[in-house]
C-alpha positions as CSV (number, residue, x, y, z in Angstrom):
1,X,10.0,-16.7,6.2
2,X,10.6,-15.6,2.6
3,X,13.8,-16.9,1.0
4,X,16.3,-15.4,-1.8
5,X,14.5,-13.8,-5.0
6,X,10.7,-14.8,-3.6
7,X,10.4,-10.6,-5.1
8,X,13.1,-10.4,-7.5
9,X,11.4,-8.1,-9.9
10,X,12.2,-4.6,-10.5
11,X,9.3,-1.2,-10.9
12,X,7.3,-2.2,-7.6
13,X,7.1,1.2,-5.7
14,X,5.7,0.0,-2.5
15,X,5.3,-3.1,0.1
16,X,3.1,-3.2,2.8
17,X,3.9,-6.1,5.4
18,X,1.5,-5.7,8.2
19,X,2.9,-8.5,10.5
20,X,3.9,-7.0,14.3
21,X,6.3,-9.7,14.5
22,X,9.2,-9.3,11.8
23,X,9.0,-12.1,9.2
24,X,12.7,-13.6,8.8
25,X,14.1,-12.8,5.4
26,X,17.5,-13.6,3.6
27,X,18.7,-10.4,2.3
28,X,18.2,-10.9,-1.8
29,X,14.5,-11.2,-1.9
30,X,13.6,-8.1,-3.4
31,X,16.0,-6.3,-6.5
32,X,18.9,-3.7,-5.3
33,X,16.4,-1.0,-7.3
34,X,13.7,-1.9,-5.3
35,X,15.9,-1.9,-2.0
36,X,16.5,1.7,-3.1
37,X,13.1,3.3,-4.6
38,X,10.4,1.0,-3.1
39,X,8.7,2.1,0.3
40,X,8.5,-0.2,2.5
41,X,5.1,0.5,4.8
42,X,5.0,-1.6,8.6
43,X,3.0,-1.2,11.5
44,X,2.8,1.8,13.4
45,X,5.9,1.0,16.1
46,X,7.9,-1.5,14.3
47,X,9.7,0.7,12.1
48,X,13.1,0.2,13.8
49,X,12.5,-3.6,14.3
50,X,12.3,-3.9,10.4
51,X,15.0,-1.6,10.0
52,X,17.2,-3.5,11.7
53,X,16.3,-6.8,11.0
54,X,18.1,-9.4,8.4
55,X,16.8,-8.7,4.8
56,X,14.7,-5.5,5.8
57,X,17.1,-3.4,6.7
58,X,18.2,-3.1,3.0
59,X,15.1,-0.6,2.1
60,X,16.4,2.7,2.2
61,X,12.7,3.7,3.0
62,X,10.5,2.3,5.7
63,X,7.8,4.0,7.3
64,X,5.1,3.4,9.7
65,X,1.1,2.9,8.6
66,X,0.5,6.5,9.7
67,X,3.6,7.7,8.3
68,X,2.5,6.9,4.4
69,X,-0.2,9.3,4.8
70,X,-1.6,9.3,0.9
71,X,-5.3,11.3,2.4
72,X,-6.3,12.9,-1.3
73,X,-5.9,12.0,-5.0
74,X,-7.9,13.8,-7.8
75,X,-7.9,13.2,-11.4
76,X,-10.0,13.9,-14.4
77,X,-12.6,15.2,-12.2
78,X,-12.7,12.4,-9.9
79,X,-12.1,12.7,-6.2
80,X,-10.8,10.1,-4.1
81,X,-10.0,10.9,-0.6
82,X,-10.2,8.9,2.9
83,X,-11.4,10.2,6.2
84,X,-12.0,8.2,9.2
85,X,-11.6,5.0,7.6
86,X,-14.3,5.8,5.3
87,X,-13.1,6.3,1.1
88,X,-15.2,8.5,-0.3
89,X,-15.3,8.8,-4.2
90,X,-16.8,12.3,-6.0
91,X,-17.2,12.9,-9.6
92,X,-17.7,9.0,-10.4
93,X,-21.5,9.1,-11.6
94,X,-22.0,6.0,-12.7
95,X,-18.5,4.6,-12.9
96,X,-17.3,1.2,-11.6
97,X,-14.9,1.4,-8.6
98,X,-12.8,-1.2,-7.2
99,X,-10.8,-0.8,-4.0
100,X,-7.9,-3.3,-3.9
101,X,-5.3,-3.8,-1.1
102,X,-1.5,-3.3,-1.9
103,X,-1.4,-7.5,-2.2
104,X,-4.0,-6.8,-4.7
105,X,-6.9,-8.8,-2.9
106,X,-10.4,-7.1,-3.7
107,X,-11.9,-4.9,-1.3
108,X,-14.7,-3.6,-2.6
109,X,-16.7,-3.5,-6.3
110,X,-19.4,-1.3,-6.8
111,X,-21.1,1.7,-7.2
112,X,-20.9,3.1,-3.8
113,X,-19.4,7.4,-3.0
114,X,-18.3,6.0,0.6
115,X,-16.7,2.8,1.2
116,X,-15.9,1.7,4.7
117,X,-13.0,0.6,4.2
118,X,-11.5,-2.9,6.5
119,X,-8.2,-1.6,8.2
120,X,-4.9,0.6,8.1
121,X,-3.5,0.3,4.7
122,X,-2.5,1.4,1.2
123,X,-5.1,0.8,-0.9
124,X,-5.2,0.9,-5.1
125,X,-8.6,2.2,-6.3
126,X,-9.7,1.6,-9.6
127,X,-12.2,4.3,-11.4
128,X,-12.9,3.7,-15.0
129,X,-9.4,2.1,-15.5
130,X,-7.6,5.3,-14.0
131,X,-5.9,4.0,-10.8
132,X,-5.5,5.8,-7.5
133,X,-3.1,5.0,-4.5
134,X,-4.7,6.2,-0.7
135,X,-3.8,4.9,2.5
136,X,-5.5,4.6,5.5
């Protein structure tokens, strides 16, 4: 269960739970402003459970895994884009990249222009300290 202000910080954008089973929460763990602006991301058909449920119904926008949809980022020259579970990075020659999931665990460091990458997810990748949010 998380308890009151466990998240009481304001600027994060998005949370990605990815229990089936809704986790019990009180309903001040998270800011009003993030209650407003942050997405919250859930497993593909448990939207309405969290959207109902104590605490998670506060978000004003939850959506499923497959919902996010974030396929496609390019910047600088550099192309990050995911296709069948695999990320695949153009235009890096040469440049560290880093895949990190939304808790910010490390996925992956290397050198690599396709990534398998574990499971459904939003996933930060790092490129010569330019980040990029995809999910899968």
């Amino acid at each position: 269960s998380i308890s009151d202000n466990a998240f009481a910080v304001n600027g994060l954008e998005t949370i990605e739970v990815n229990a089936i089973e809704v986790p019990d929460m009180t309903d001040d763990c998270f800011t009003t402003d993030v209650y407003k602006s942050a997405a919250l991301i859930v497993p593909d058909g448990t939207t309405e459970a969290y959207a109902s449920a104590p605490g998670w119904k506060n978000f004003a926008n939850i959506r499923s895994v497959t919902e996010s949809g974030i396929e496609s980022v390019i910047a600088d020259g550099v192309n990050v884009k995911i296709e069948g579970g695999v990320l695949y990075v153009s235009g890096a020659d040469g440049l560290l990249t880093e895949v990190f999931s939304i808790s910010g665990a490390s996925v992956y460091k290397g050198y690599d222009s396709a990534i398998q990458l574990p499971a459904h997810g939003v996933y930060i990748v790092r490129i010569a300290d330019k980040p990029f949010k995809v999910a899968r």
